[in-house]
VEXKE-789290 format. One line per field, with one value per atom (N, C-alpha, C): residue in three letters; x, y negated, z negated. Coordinates in steps of 0.001 Angstrom, whole numbers, plus 500000, padded with zeros to 6 digits. Example, Ala and Ser with C-alpha at 12.3 -4.5 7.8 and 13.67 -1.06 7.14 Angstrom:
2
r <- c(ALA,ALA,ALA,SER,SER,SER)
c1 <- c(513190,512300,513200,512850,513670,512900)
c2 <- c(505690,504500,503300,502250,501060,499970)
c3 <- c(492200,492200,492200,492920,492860,492130)
END
This chain:
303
r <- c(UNK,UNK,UNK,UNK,UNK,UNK,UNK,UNK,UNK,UNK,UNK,UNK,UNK,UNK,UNK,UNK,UNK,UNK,UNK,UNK,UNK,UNK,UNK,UNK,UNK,UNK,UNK,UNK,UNK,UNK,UNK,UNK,UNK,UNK,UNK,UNK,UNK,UNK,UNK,UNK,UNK,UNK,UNK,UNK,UNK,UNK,UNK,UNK,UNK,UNK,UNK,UNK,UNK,UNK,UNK,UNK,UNK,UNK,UNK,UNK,UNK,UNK,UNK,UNK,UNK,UNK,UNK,UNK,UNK,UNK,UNK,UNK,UNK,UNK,UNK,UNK,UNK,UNK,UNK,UNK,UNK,UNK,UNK,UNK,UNK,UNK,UNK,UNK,UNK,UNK,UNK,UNK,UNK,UNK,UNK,UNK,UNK,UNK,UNK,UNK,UNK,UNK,UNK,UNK,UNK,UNK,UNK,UNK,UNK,UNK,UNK,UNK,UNK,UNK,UNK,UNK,UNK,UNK,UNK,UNK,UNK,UNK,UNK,UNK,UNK,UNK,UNK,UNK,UNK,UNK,UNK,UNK,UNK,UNK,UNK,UNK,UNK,UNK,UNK,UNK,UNK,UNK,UNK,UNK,UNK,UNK,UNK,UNK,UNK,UNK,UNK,UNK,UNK,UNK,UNK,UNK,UNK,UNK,UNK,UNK,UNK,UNK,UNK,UNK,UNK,UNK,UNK,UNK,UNK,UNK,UNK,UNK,UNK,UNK,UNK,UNK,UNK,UNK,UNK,UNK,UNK,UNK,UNK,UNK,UNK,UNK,UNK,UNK,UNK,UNK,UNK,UNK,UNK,UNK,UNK,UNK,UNK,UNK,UNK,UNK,UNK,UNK,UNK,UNK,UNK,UNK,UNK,UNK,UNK,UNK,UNK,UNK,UNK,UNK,UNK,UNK,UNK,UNK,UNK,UNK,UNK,UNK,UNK,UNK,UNK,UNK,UNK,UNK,UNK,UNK,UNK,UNK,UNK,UNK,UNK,UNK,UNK,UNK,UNK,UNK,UNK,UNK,UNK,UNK,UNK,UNK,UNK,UNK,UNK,UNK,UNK,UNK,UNK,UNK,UNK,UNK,UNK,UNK,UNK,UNK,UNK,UNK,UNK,UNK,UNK,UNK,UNK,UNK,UNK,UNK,UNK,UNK,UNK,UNK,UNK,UNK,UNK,UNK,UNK,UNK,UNK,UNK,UNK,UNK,UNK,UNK,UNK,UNK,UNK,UNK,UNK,UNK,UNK,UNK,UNK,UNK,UNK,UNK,UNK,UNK,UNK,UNK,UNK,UNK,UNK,UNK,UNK,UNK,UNK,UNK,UNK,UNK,UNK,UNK,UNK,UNK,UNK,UNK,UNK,UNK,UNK,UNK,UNK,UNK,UNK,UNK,UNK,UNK,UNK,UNK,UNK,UNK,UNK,UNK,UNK,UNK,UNK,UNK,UNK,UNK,UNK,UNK,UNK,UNK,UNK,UNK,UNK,UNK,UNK,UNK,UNK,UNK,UNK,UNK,UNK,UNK,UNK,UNK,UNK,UNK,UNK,UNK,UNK,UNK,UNK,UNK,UNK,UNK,UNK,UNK,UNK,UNK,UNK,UNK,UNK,UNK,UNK,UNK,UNK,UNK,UNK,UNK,UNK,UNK,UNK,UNK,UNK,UNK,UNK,UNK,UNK,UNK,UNK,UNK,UNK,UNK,UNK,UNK,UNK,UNK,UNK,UNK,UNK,UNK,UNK,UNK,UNK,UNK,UNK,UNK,UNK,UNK,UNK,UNK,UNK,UNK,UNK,UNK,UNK,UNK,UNK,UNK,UNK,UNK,UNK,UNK,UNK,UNK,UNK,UNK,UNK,UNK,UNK,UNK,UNK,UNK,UNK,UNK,UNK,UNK,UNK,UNK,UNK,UNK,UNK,UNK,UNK,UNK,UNK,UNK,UNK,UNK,UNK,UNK,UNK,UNK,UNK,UNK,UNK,UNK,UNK,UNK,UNK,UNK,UNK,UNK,UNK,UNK,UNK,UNK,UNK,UNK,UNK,UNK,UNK,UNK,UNK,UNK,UNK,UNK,UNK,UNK,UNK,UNK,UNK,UNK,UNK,UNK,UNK,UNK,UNK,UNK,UNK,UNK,UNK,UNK,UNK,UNK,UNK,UNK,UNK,UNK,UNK,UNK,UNK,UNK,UNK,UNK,UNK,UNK,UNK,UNK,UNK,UNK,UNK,UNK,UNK,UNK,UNK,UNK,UNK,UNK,UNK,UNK,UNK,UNK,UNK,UNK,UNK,UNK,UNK,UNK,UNK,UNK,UNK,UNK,UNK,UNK,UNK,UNK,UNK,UNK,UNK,UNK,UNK,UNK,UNK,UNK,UNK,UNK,UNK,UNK,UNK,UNK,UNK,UNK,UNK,UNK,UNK,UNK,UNK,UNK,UNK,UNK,UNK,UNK,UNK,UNK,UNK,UNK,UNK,UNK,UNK,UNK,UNK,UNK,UNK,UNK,UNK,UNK,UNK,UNK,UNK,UNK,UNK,UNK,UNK,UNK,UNK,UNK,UNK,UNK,UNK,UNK,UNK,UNK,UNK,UNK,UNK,UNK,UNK,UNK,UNK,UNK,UNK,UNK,UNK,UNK,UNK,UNK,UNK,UNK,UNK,UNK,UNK,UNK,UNK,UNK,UNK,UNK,UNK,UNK,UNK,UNK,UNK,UNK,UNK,UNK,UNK,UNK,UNK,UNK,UNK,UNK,UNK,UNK,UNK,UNK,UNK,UNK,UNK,UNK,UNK,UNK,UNK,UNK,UNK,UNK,UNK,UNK,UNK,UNK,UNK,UNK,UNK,UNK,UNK,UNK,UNK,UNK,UNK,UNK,UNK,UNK,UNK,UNK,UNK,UNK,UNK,UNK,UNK,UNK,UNK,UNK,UNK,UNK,UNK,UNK,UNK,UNK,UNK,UNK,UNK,UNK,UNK,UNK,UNK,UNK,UNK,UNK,UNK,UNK,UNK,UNK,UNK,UNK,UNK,UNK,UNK,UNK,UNK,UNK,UNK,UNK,UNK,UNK,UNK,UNK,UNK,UNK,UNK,UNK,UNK,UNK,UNK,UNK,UNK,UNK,UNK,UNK,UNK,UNK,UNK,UNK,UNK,UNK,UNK,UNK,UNK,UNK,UNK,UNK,UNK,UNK,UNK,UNK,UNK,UNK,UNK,UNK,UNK,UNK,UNK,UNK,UNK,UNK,UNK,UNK,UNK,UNK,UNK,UNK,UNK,UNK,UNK,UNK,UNK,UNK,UNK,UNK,UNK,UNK,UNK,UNK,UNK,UNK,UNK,UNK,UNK,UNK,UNK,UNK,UNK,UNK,UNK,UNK,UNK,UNK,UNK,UNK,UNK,UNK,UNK,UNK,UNK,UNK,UNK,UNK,UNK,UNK,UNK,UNK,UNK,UNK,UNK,UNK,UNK,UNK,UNK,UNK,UNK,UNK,UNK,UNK,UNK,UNK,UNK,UNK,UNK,UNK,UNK,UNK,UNK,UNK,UNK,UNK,UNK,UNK,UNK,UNK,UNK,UNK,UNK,UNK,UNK,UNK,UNK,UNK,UNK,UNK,UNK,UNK,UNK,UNK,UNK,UNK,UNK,UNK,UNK,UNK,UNK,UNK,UNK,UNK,UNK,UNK,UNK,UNK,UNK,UNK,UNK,UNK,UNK,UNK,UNK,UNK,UNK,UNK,UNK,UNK,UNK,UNK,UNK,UNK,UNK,UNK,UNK,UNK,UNK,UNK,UNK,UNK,UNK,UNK,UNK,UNK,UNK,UNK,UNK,UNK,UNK,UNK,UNK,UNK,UNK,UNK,UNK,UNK,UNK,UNK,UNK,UNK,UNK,UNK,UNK,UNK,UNK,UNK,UNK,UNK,UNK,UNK,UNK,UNK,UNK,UNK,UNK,UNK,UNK)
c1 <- c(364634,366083,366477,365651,365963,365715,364732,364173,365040,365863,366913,368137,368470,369222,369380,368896,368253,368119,367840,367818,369450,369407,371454,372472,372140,372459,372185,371005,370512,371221,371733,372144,373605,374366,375805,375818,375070,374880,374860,373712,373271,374357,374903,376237,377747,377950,379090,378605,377031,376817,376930,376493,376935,377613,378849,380228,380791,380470,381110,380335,379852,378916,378796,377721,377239,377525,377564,377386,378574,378918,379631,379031,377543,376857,376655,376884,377165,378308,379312,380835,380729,380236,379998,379378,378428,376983,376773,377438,377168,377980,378254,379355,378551,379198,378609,378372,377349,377410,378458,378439,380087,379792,380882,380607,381077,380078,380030,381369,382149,383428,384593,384695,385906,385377,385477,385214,386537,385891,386876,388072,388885,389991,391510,392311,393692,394900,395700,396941,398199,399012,400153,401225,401730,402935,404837,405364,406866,407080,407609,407813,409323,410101,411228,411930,412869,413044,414499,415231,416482,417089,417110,418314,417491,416069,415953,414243,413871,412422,411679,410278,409456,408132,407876,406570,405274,404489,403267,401961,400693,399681,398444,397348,396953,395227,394263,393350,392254,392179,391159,390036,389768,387688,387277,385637,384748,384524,384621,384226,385314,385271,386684,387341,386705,387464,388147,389092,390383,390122,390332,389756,390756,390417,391538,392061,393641,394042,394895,394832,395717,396936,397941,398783,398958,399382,398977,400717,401113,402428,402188,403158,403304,404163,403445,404625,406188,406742,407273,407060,407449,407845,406969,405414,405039,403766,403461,402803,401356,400928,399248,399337,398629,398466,397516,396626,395553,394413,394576,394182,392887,392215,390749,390210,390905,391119,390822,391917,391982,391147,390359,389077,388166,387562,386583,386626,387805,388058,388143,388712,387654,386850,385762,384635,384000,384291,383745,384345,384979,385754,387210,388004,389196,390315,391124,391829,392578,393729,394548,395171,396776,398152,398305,399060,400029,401014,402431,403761,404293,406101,406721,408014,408775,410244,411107,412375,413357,413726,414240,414406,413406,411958,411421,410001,410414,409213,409438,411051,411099,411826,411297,411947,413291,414199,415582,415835,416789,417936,417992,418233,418655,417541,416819,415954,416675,416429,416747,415297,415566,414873,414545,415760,415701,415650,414727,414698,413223,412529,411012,410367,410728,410054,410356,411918,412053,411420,411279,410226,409041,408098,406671,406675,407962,408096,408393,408698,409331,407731,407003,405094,404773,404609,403645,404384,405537,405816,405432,405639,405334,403700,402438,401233,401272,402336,401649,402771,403110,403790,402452,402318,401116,400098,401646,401318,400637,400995,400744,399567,398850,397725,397173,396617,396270,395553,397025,396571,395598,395983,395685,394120,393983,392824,393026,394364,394427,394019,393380,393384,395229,395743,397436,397312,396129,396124,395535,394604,394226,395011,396220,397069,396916,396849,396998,397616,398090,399070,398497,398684,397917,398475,399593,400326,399560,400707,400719,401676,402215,402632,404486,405265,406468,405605,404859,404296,403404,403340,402495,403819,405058,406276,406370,405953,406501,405429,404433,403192,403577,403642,404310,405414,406198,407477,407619,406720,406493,405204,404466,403543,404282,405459,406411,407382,407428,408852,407594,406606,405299,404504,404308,403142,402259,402020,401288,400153,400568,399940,398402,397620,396027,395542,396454,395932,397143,397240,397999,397613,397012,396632,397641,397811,399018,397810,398167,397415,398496,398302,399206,400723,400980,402410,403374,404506,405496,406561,406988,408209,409251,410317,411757,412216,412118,412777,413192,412210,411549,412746,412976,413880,414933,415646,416689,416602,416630,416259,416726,415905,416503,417875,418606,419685,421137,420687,421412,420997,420055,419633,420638,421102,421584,420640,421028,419785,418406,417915,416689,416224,414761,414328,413512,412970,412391,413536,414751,415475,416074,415844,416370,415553,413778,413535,413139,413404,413397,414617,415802,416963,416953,415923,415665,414989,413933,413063,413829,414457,415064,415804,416732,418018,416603,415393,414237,413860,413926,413164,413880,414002,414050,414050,412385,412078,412375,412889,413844,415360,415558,417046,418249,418899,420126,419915,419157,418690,419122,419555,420041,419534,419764,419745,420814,421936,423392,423079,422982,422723,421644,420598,419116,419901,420214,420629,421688,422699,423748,423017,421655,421127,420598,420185,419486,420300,421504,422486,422995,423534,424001,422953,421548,420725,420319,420048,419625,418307,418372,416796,415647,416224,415108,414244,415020,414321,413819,413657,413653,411799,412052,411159,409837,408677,407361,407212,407410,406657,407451,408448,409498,408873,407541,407418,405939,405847,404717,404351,405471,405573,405495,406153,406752,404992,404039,402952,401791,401900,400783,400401,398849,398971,398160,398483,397736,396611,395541,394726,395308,395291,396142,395185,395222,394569,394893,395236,396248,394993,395707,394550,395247,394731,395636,394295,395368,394202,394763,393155,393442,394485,394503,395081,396459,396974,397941,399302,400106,401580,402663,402416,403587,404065,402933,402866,402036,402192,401710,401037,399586,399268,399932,400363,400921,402486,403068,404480,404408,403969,403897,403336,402083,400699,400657,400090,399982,400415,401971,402876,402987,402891,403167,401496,400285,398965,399162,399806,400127,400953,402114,403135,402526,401577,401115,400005,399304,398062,399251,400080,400825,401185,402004,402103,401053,399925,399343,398820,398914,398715,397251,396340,394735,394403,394891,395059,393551,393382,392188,392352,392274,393141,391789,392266,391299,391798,391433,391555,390503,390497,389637,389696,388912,389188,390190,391150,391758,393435,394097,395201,395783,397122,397938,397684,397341,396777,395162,394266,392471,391973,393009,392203,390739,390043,389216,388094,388851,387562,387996,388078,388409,386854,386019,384910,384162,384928,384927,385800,387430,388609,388081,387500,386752,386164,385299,384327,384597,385409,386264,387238,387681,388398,388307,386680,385843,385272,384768,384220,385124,385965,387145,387762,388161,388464,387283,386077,385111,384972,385369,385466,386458,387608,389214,389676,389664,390662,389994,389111,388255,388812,389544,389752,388350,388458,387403,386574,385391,383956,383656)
c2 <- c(590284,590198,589672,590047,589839,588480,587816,586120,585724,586305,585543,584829,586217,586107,585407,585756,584728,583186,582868,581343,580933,582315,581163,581391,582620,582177,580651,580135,578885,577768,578170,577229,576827,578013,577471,577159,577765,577295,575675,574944,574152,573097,573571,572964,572908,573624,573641,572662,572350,571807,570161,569571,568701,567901,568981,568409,567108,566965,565456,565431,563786,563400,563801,563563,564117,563612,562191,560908,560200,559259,558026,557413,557207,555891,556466,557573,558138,557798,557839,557357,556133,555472,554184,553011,553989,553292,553954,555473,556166,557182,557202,558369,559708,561140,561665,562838,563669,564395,564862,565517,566009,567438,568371,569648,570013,570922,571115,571799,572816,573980,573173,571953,571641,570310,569400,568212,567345,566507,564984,564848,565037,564438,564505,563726,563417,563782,564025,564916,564226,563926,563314,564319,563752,565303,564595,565253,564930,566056,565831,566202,566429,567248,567160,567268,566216,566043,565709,566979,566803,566330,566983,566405,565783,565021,564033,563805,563439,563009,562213,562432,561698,561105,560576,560240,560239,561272,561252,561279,561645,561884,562276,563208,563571,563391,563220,562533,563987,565163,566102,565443,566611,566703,567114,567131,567616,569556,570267,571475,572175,573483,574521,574849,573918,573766,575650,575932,574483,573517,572269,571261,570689,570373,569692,568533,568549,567062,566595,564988,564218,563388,563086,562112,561311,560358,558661,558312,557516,556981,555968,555263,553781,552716,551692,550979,550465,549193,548417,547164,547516,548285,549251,548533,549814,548591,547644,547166,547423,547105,547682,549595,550012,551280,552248,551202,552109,553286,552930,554088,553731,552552,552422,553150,553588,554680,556397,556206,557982,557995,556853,557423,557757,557080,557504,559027,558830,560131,561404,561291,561808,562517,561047,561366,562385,562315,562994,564563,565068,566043,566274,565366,565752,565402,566078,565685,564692,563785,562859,562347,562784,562566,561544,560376,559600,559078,559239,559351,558050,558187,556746,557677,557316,557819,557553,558453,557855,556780,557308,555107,553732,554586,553288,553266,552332,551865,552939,553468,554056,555728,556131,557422,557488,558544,558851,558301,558491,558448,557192,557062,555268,555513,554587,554188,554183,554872,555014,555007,554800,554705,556275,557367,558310,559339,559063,559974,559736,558613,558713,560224,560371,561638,562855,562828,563988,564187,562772,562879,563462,563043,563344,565108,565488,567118,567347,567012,567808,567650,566905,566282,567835,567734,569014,570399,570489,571936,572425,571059,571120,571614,570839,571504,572643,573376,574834,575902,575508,576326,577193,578453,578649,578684,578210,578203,576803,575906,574476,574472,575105,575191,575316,576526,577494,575992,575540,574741,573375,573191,572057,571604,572813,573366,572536,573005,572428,573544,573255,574117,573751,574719,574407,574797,574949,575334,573982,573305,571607,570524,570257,569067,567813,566876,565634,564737,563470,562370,560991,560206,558988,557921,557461,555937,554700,553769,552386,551823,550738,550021,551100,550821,551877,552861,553116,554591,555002,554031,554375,555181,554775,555546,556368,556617,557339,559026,558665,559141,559893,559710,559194,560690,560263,561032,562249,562419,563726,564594,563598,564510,565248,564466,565272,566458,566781,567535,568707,568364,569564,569568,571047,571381,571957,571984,572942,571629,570299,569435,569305,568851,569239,567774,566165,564845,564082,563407,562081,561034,560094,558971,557860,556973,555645,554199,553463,552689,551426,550046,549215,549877,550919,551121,550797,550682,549935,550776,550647,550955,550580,551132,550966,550811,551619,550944,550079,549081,547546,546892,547383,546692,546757,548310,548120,547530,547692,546586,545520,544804,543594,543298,544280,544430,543477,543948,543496,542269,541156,539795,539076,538638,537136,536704,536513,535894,536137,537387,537613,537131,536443,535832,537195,537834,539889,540268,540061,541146,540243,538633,538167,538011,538066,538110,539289,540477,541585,542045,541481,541173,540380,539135,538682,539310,539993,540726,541700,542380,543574,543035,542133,541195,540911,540997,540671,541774,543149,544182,545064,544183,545020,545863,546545,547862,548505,548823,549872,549574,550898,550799,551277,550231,550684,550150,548901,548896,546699,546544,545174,545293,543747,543690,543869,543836,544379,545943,546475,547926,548835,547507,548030,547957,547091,546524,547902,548161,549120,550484,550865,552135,552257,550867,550804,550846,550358,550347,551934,552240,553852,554810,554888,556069,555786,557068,557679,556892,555939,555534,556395,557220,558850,559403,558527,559095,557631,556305,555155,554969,554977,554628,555580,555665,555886,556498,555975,556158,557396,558270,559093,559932,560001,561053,562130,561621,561862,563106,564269,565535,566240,565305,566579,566529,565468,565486,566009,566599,567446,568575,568739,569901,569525,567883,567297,566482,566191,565007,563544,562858,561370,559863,559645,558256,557120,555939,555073,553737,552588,551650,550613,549303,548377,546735,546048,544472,544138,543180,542435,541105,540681,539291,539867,541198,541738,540957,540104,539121,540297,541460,542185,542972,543851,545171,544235,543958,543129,544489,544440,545363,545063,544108,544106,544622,544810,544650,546583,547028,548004,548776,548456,549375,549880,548808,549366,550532,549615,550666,552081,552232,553803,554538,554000,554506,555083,553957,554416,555555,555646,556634,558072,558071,559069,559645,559053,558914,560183,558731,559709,561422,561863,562562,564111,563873,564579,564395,563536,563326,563227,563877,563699,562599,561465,560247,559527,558856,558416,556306,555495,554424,553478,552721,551225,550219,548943,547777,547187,547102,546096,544823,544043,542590,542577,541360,541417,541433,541479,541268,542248,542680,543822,544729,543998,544977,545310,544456,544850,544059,542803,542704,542065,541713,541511,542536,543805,544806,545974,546321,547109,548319,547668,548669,549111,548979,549108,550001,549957,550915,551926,552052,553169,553903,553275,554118,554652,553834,554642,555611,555762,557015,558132,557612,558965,559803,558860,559548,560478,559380,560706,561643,561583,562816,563708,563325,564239,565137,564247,565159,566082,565830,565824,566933,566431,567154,567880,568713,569329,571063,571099,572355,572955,574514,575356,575493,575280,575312,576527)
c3 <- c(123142,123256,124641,125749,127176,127131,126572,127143,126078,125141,124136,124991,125569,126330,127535,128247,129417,129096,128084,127377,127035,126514,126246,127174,128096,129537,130551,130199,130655,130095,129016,128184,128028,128439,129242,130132,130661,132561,132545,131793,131307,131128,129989,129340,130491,131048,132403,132920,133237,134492,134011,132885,132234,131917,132130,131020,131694,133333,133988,134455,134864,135963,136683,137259,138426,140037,139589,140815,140363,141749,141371,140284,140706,139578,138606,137996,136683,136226,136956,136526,136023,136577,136974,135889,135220,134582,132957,132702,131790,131646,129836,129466,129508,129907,129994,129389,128666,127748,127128,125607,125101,125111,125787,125572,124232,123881,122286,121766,122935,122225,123617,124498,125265,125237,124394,124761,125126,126018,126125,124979,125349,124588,125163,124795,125292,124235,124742,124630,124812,123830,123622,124082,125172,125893,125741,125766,126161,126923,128191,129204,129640,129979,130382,132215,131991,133682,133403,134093,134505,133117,132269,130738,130403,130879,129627,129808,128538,128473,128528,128961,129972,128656,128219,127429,128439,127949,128742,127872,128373,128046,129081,128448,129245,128976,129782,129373,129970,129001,129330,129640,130778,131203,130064,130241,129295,130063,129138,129454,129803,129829,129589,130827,131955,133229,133669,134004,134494,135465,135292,135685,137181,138002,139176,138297,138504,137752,138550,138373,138904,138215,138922,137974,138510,137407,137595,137558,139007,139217,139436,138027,138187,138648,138878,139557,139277,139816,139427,138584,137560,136282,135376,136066,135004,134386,134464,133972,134018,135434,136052,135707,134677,134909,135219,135763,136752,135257,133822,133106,133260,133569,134124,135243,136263,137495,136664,135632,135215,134125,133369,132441,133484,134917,135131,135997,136490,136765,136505,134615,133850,133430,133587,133649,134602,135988,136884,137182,136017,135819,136009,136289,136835,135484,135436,133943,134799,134044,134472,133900,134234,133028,133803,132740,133092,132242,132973,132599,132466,132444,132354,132524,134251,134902,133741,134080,133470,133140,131892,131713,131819,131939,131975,130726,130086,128651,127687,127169,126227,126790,127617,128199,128318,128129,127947,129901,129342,130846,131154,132812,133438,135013,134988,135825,137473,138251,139708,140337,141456,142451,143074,143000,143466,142522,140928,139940,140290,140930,141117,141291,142412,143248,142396,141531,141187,139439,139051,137721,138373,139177,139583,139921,140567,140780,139329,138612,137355,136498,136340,135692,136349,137959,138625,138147,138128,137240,136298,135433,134000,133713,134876,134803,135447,136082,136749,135917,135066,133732,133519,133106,132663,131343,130262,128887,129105,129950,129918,130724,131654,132185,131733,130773,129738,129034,127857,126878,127490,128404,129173,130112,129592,130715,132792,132917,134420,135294,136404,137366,138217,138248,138797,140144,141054,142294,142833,141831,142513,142223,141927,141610,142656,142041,143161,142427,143319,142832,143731,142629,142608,141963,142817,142891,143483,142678,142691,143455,144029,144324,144977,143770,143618,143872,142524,142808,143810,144654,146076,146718,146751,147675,147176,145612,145112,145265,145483,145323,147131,148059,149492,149425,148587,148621,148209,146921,146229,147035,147596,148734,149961,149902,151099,151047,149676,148948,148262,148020,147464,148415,149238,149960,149137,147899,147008,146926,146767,146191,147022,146302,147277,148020,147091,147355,147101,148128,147900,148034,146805,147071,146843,147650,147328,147535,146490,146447,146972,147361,148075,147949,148329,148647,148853,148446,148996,149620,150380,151498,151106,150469,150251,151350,152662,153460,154466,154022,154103,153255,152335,151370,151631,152255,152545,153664,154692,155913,156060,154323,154413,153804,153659,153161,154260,155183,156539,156716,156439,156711,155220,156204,154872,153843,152966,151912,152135,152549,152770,151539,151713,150174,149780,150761,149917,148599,149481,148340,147291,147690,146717,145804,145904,144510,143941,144821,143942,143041,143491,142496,141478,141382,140592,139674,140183,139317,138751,139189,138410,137031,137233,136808,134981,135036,134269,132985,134070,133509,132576,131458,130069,129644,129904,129825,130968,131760,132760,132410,131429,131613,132161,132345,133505,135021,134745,136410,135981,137318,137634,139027,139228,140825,141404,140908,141647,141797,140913,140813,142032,141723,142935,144394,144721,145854,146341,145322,145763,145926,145604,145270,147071,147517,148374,149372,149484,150489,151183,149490,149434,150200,149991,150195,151801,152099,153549,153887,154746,154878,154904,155658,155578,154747,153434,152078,151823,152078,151513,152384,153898,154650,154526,154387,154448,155512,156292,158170,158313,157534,158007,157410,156477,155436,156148,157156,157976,157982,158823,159125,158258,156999,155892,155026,155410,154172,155233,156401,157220,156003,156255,155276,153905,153481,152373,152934,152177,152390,151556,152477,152149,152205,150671,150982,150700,151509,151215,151563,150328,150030,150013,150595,150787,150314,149756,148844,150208,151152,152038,151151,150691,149939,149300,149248,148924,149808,148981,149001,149227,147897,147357,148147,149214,149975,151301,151492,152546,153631,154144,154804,156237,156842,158109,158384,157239,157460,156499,155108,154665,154457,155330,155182,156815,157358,159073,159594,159153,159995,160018,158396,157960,158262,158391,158391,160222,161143,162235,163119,161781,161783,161539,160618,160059,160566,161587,161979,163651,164422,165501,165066,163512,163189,162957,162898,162740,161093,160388,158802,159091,157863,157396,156725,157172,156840,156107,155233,155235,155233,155504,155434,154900,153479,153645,153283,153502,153106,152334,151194,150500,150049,149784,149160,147781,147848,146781,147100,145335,145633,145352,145076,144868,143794,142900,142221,141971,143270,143395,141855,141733,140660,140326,142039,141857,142447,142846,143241,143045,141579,140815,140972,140857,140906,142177,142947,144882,144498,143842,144540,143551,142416,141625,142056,142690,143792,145175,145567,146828,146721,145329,144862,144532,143703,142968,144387,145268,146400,147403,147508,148185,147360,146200,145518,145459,144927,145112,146251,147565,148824,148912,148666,149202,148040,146855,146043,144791,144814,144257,143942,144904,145830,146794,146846,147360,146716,147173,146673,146218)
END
């Protein structure tokens, strides 16, 4: 009965130890075992934020966790969604929702600039609910956030308004208040073709470039600018990633500055530049691996 036992003791042990890779180059190279009673699978969510709903999904670890999870903030508009980032992530145990703000690709309400931060707080509630942990298998004490472009500020902003949060990663970031900035230049060609662009986007509704422009005028730079978010994100581990060949987020004008700001501040900054353009589309399996590795370090929680 004792060596029975002792064997199927070995044998969860076994099975826990399994359930996600081990290595990057496991992530990397090979799917990784299925746990037999918590396997891999994803979760169709509706989410609520402020009156109205969010379409999400959530991409479980293997094994009965609770697992550290991250969420995936997307850009402007929403196109690049990084879900090649949150399978392998994954893989290496970490669950990883990703959403769509107000108003944007089907979600209720009207698309703002300043519903960003407060959709991404309303996602992290929603995982430290405890019926929603529970079902979810999240660990609600390891949360992290992991933007794009918008959702690099956005990612930025909600690291500043949550000290609970354990990671803030922003990938080419962008600085709103760069944008407003150029608000004050005559025909700046920045804001004129991001008015163009807006004046485009279909799927965000309620948003023009008359509209963007007035959102940007109206609001407190305080909340727009990056480099201001410094003090308030002491406390998190921060990793911000910038495409040398990046046009959109330009590392000299929206990266530098704020890595410098944050660096004077006292921020646990981690900073890179890799080859490529705004959205890494040619070193996608560099920013994979520079992610898995620092989350592996960074946002795991306590050992």
């Amino acid at each position: 009965m004792k060596y029975r036992l002792h064997h199927l003791l070995l044998f969860f042990v076994c099975c826990a130890r399994s359930a996600f890779a081990d290595t990057v180059d496991d992530v990397l190279t090979k799917d990784p075992p299925e746990h037999w009673s918590h396997p891999a699978s994803i979760v169709e969510l509706e989410i609520p934020s402020h009156g109205e709903r969010l379409p999400a999904h959530i991409y479980l670890a293997s094994g009965p966790g609770p697992h550290p999870t991250v969420v995936l903030l997307h850009g402007f508009p929403g196109n690049e969604r990084n879900l090649d980032l949150a399978q392998a992530l994954r893989r290496f145990g970490f669950n990883t929702l990703f959403f769509h703000y107000r108003g944007a690709w089907g979600a209720t309400g009207q698309f703002r600039f300043s519903h960003l931060p407060e959709d991404a707080l309303a996602v992290l509630d929603y995982l430290r609910d405890d019926f929603q942990s529970r079902r979810l298998r999240v660990d609600a004490d390891n949360l992290s956030v992991l933007g794009h472009s918008l959702g690099g500020y956005t990612a930025l902003a909600t690291g500043a308004r949550d000290d609970a949060l354990r990671c803030v990663m922003a990938l080419a970031p962008a600085n709103l208040g760069g944008w407003k900035a150029g608000l004050a230049r005559e025909n700046d060609p920045a804001v004129q073709r991001l008015s163009a662009y807006a004046d485009s986007l279909f799927m965000l509704r309620g948003l023009n470039g008359v509209g963007l422009q007035e959102e940007l005028a109206t609001t407190d730079m305080a909340l727009l600018d990056t480099r201001a978010f410094g003090t308030d994100l002491r406390g998190r581990q921060v990793l911000m990633v910038v495409g040398e060949g990046d046009n959109v987020t330009p590392a000299d004008t929206m990266f530098d500055p704020v890595v410098a700001a944050y660096d004077k501040a006292g921020v646990s900054v981690t900073s890179l530049k890799l080859p490529g353009d705004h959205s890494f589309s040619t070193s996608r399996i560099m920013l994979t691996r520079e992610i898995l590795s620092w989350s592996d370090t960074h946002c795991r929680g306590p050992n």
